[in-house]
Structure formats: structure tokens, C-alpha cells
C-alpha positions in Angstrom: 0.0 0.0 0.0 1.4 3.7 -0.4 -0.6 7.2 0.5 -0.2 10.3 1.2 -2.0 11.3 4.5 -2.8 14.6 5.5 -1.7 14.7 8.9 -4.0 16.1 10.7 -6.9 14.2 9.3 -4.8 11.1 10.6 -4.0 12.1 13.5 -7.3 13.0 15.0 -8.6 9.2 13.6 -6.0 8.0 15.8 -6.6 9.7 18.5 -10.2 8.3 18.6 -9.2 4.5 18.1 -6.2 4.1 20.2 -8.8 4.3 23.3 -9.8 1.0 22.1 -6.2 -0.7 21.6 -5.2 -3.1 24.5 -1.7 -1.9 26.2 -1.4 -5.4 26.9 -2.9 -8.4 25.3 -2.2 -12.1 24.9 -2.2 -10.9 21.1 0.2 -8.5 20.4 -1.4 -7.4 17.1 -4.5 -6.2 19.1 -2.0 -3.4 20.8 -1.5 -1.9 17.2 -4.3 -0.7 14.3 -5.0 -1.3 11.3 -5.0 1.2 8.3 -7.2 0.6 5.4 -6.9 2.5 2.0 -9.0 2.3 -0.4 -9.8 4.9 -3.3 -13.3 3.8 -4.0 -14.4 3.0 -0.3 -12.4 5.5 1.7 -9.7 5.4 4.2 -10.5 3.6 7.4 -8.3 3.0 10.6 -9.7 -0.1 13.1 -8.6 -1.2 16.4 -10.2 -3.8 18.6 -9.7 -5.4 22.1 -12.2 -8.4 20.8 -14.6 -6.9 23.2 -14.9 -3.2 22.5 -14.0 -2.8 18.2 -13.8 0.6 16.1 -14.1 1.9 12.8 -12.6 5.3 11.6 -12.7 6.9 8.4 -9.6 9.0 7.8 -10.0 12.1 6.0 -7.1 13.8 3.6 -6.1 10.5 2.6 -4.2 10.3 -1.5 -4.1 6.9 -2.4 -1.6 5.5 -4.6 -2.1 2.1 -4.2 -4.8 0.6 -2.3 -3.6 -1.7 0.7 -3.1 -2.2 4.3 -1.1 -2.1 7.1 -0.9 -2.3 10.7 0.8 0.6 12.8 2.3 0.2 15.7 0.1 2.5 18.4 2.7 4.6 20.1 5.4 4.8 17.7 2.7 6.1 15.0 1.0 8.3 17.2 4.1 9.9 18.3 4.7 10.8 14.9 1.8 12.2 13.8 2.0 14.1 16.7 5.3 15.7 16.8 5.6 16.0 12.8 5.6 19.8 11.7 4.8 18.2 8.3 1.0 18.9 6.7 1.1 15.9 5.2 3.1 12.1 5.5 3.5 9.5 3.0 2.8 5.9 4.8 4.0 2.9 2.2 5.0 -0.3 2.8 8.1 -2.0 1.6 8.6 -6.0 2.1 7.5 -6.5 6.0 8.4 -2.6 6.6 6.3 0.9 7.3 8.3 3.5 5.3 6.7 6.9 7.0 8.2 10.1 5.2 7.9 13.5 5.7 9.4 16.4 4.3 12.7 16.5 6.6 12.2 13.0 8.2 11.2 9.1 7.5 10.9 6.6 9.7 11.1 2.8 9.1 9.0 0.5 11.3 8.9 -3.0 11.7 5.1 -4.1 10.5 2.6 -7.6 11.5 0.9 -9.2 8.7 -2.4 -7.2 8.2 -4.9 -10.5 7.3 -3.9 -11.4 10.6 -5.6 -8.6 12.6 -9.5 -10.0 13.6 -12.4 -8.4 11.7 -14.5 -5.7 12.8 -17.7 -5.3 11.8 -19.5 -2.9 10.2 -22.8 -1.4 10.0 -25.0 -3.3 8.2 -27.9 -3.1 10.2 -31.3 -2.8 8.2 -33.3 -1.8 11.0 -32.1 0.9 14.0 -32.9 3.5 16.1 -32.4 6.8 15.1 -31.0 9.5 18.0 -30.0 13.0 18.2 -25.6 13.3 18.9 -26.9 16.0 21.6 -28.9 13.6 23.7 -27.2 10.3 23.2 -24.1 12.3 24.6 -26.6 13.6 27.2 -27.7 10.4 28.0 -23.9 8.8 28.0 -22.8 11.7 30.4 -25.7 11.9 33.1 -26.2 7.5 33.5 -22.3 6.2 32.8 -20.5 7.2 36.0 -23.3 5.3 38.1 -22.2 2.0 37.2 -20.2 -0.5 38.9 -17.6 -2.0 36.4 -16.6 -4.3 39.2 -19.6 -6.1 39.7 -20.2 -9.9 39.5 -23.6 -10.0 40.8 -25.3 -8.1 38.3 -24.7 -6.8 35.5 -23.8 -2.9 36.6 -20.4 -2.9 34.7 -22.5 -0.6 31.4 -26.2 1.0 30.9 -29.3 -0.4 30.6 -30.6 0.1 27.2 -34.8 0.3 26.2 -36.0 1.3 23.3 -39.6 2.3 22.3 -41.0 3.5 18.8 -40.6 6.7 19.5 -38.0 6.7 23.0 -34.2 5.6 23.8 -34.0 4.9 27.6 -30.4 4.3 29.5 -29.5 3.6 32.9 -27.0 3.1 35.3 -26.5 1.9 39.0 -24.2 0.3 41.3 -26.6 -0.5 43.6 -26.3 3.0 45.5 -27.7 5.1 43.1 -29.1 5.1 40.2 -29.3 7.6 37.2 -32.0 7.1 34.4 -32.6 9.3 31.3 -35.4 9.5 28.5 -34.6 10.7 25.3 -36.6 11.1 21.8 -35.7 8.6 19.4 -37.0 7.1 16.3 -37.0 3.7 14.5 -36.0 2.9 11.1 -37.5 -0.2 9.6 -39.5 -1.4 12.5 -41.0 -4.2 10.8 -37.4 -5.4 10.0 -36.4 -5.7 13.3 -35.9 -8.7 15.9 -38.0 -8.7 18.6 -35.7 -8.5 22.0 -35.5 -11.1 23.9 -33.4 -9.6 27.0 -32.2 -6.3 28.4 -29.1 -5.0 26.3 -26.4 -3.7 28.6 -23.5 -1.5 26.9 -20.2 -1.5 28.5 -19.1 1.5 29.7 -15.5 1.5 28.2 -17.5 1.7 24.9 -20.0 4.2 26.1 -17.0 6.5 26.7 -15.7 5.9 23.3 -18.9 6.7 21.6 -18.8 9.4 23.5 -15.5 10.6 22.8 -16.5 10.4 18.5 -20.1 12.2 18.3 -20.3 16.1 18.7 -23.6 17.7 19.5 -23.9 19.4 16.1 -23.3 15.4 14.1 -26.0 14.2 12.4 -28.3 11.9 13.8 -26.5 8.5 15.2 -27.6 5.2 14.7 -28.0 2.3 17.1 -28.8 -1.5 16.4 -29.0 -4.3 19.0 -27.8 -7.8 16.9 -29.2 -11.0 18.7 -29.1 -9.6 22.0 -25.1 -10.4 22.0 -23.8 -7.3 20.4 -24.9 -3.2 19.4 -23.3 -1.5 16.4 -23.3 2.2 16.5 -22.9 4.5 13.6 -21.5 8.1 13.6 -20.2 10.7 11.4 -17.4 9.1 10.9 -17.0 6.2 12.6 -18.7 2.5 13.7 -18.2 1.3 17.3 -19.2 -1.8 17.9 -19.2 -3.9 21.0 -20.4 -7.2 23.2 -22.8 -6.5 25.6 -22.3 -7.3 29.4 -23.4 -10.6 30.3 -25.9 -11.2 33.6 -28.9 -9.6 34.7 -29.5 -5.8 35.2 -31.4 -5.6 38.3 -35.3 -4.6 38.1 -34.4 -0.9 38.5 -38.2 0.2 38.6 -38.2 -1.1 42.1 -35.7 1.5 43.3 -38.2 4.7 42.6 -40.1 5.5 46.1 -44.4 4.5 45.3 -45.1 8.2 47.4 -43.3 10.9 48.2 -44.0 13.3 51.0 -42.1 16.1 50.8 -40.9 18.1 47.5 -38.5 21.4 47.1 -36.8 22.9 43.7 -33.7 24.1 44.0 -31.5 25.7 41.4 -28.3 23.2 40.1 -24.9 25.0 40.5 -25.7 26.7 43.8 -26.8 23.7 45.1 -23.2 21.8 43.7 -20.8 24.5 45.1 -22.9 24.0 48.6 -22.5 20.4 48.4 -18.4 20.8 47.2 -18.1 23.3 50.3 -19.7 20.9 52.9 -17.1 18.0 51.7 -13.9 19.8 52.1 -14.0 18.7 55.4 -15.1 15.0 55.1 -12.6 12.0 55.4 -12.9 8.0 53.7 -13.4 7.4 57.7 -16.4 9.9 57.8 -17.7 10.4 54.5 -21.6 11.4 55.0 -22.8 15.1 54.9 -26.0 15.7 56.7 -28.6 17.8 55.0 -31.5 19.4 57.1 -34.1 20.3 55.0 -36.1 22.7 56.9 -38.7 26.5 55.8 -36.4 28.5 53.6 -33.4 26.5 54.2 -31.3 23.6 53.6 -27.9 23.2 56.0 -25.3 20.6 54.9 -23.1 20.1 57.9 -20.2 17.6 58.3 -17.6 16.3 60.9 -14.6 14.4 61.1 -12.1 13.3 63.5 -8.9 15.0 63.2 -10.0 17.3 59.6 -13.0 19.7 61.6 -16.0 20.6 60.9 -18.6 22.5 58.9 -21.5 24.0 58.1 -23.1 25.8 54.7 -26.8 27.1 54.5 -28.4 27.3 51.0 -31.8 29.3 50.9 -34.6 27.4 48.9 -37.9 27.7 49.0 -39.0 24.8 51.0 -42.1 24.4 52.8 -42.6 20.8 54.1 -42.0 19.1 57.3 -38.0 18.9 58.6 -35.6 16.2 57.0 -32.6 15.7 57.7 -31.1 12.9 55.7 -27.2 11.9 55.1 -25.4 11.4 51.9 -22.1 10.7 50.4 -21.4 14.2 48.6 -19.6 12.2 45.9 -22.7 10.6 44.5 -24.8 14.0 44.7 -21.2 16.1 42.9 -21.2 13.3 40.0 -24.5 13.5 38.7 -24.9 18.0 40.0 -22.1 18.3 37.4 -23.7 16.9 34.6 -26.5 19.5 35.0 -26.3 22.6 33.8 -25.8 25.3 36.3 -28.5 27.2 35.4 -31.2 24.4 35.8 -33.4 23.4 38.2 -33.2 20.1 40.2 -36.8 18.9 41.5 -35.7 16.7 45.4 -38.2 14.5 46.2 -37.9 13.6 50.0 -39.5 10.8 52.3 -37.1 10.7 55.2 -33.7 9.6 56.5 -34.4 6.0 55.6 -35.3 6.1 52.5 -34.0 7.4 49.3 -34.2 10.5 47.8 -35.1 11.2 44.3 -33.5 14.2 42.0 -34.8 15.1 38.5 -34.9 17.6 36.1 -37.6 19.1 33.3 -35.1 16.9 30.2 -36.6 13.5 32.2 -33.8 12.8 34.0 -34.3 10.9 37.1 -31.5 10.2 40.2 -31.9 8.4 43.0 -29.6 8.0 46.1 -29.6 6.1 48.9 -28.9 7.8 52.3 -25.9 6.5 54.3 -26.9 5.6 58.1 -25.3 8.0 60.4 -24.4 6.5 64.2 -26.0 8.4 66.5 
């Protein structure tokens, strides 16, 4: 194979597929990517961990003769990265990468490119059809609930529904748990499998879909094949990956039946309140105590040996006193997804039970309190 890349162009496809190269792997060629040219098809780079696969078109790409080769990972991308040059010729010679600029080349020891696996791309006849804005939306405010480390369940990626005319995700880790609704549209209904189970993305490829779609992309696309795998489509990419094996817990069970008390409270003062009342928390003594009470909520915390504190937020509350406890990590992580400028509706039982957070986009969050010893 011989082109001539534009640099850029290549470099930013690397950037996006090297999150999916293994640093280590039982086969070495999976720590490398592949580099596909073709004049008719277009320019694709691939990389794969067997689990967790991408597809990248490269732009700027000149081919001379169509081919393939693998590229060594670090050695490529520091290249690419510290050339000066606009644009690199990439050929191969024998079992060599000959990588020339216009004051440098490089020659690179290269693997036999038929022996890198497959990875598939989208050929799906029937899919779901969502906005970049809200899938990233949705990837942002469920992914950090999950518990990669899980063997019970299976909390290591989001829960995935689809309706007609709706794409649901959701994550947990038994602590909390983050839901989101989003519009979404089907293509080919009658062309589609009916589900048999409850597909659950990993988050490793969550985060790398996330990482290739911008809010202003076109619309991506989102098939489910026999409940084993989902292929995604971009702009300019295909990610596809296994889904997580096990059960996802029935997460309907976790939303309160009634709630008693309610209060509205605007997002970022409420964050930099809950980020003040932790400065002073320890892994020993984690909790913050919130008093919900007329006009005002007081998040106070103590520990042994770090102090104590206290921060009053005004809100306009009007229901009984509540004062419930919660680790201020699992309040922060889903706060600064939210925009600032939002509202968060807290619906409120008591001390024993868990409090609900959501927001006027459908986005639901539910934490369990911590028990305090009295």
C-alpha cells in the first residue's frame, strides 16, 4: 500500500481509536491498528480489544495504491503528533512501514495485516435513530453510576430500552441510580428482531462513543444484533461492542411508590454547597447531613482530626424537617452533569429512605442515604 496522508486528518482518527487498543494483550497485534486505504471505499483505521472494536474513516487521505497495514500505536502516534509536516507518506516495503515527511522518515517493523481479527461494520437494516446531543446527554448523566466491578449483576454498562418513539439508559451500582429518557425514532420497525433480553453496553464503549459524536453530528444510529452485540454509527465512525453478560437488576423497584415532601432548587448553587460541605469529610467519615427545613437547607459535616462545617443554602421549601445523610460524591457526580443554570426537582421521604433528583429533560437520580451512628 502507499498514501499520502494529510496529517491532521490522521491524527485526530488515531486519537479516537487508540482508546480502544489493549496496552497489553495475549495478542500482540490487538496493541497496534489497522490502516485501510482504499480509493473507492475510503480510508479507514480499526482497532479492537475483541470486546470493544472501532471503525474510523480518515480524511485527507491520497491513495496510490490501495492496501493495508498495521501501525504500531505509540510509535505512529508519536509521529503524527510531533511532525511539523501537513502531510506524511505511509507505504509499505517488504515487511516494513516506510513513514516520510518532508525532513524526516521513519522505518518501522510491521505484523501481517490478514492477521488482525475483523471488525464489523454497519450493516444493520433496522435501528434506532437519536440526536448526537442527547445520546451524549444520555452517556454523560447514567455512565458514571455503574459499577464496572460487579459480578452479581450486570452494573459494569447501561441499561438500554427502546420504544417507537423513545431511547432509555440507565446506570447503577446499587447506591444510586441515574435514568434518562430521550426522543428517538426507528427505522424499519417491521425489519427488526423482537428483544428477547435487556441489552447492557459496556461502559468502556459508552465512553468511546462518547468521545466520537459532537452535539452538532447528524443523527446516530444504534442496532441491537441478537441480543449479544450493538453497532453504532457516527459521522465518521462505527463502534461496535459485546454487551455485558448477567442480569440488570429490576431498577423500577428502586423509585419510592409516594413521596412526601418536594422542594426545587436551582443546580450549581446547590453543587458549590454540596463541594463546600465536603472539604472537610474523610474516607473514615464520608456522610454530609442535609437538614431540610422552611427556607433552608444546611449541609453540615464532621470528622475526626480534619474539623467541621457548616453551609446554608436558601430554597424555598415548605414541608416538614428532613434531615437525611449522603455521600457528597454521589450528589457532585451526577450535579455536574447538569447545567448550572437548571433546576433540580428533590423529592424527600425521610432519613431512611432514598431521595429522588430530577430535572424538566426527564432525567431521574436516585440516592440512597448513608446511616449516620447516632
Amino acid at each position: 500500500m502507499k498514501a499520502l496522508c494529510n496529517r491532521e486528518g490522521l491524527l485526530n482518527a488515531f486519537a479516537m481509536v487508540t482508546g480502544v487498543a489493549p496496552t497489553r494483550s495475549p495478542k500482540p497485534i490487538l496493541q497496534n491498528v489497522k490502516f485501510v486505504v482504499d480509493g473507492e471505499d475510503g480510508s479507514t483505521l480499526l482497532a479492537t480489544d475483541l470486546e470493544v472494536g472501532i471503525r474510523h474513516r480518515v480524511l485527507g487521505v491520497q491513495v496510490e495504491e490501495p492496501g493495508a497495514v498495521i501501525l504500531p500505536t505509540l510509535k505512529v502516534g508519536s509521529i503524527l503528533r510531533t511532525s511539523t509536516d501537513d502531510e506524511l507518506s505511509i507505504e509499505t516495503v517488504d515487511d516494513q512501514i516506510l513513514i516520510r515527511g518532508r525532513h524526516s522518515e521513519f522505518k518501522l517493523p510491521s505484523d501481517n495485516p490478514e492477521h488482525f481479527p475483523e471488525v464489523p461494520d454497519f450493516a444493520a437494516v433496522s435501528y434506532h435513530v437519536v440526536s448526537a446531543t442527547d445520546l451524549r446527554r444520555l452517556i454523560r448523566r447514567t455512565s458514571f453510576a455503574t459499577d464496572p466491578e460487579s459480578t452479581r449483576y450486570a452494573l459494569g454498562g447501561c441499561l438500554i430500552e427502546f420504544t417507537p418513539e423513545s431511547l432509555t439508559m440507565v446506570g447503577t451500582d446499587g447506591r444510586r441510580l441515574a435514568r434518562m429518557i430521550a426522543p428517538a425514532d426507528i427505522e424499519n420497525p417491521d425489519a427488526a428482531p423482537s428483544p428477547t433480553g435487556s441489552p447492557v453496553v459496556p461502559v468502556k464503549a459508552l465512553k468511546i462513543l462518547e468521545r466520537n459524536i459532537n452535539d452538532d453530528d447528524p443523527p446516530v444510529h444504534i442496532a441491537i444484533q441478537s441480543d449479544k452485540n450493538v453497532l453504532v454509527r457516527t459521522e465518521n465512525a462505527v463502534i461496535y461492542s459485546r454487551l455485558v453478560e448477567g442480569r440488570f437488576p429490576r431498577y423500577q423497584d428502586v423509585f419510592p411508590t409516594h413521596v412526601e415532601n418536594k422542594v426545587s432548587v436551582e443546580v450549581g448553587p446547590l453543587r458549590m454547597a454540596v463541594e463546600q460541605a465536603s472539604i472537610v469529610t474523610s474516607e473514615e467519615s464520608r456522610g454530609v447531613d442535609f437538614n431540610f427545613s422552611e427556607g433552608v437547607l444546611r449541609l453540615a459535616s464532621q470528622a475526626a482530626d480534619v474539623g467541621s462545617s457548616h453551609v446554608d443554602l436558601p430554597i424555598g421549601y415548605e414541608g416538614k424537617p428532613v434531615e437525611i445523610t449522603f455521600d457528597p460524591r454521589y450528589l457532585t457526580d451526577a450535579l455536574k452533569t447538569l447545567d448550572d443554570a437548571s433546576t433540580v426537582h428533590i423529592e424527600l421521604i425521610d432519613s431512611k429512605n432514598a431521595a429522588v433528583f430530577k430535572t424538566d429533560d426527564r432525567y431521574t437520580y436516585v440516592v440512597m442515604p448513608l446511616t449516620r451512628e447516632r
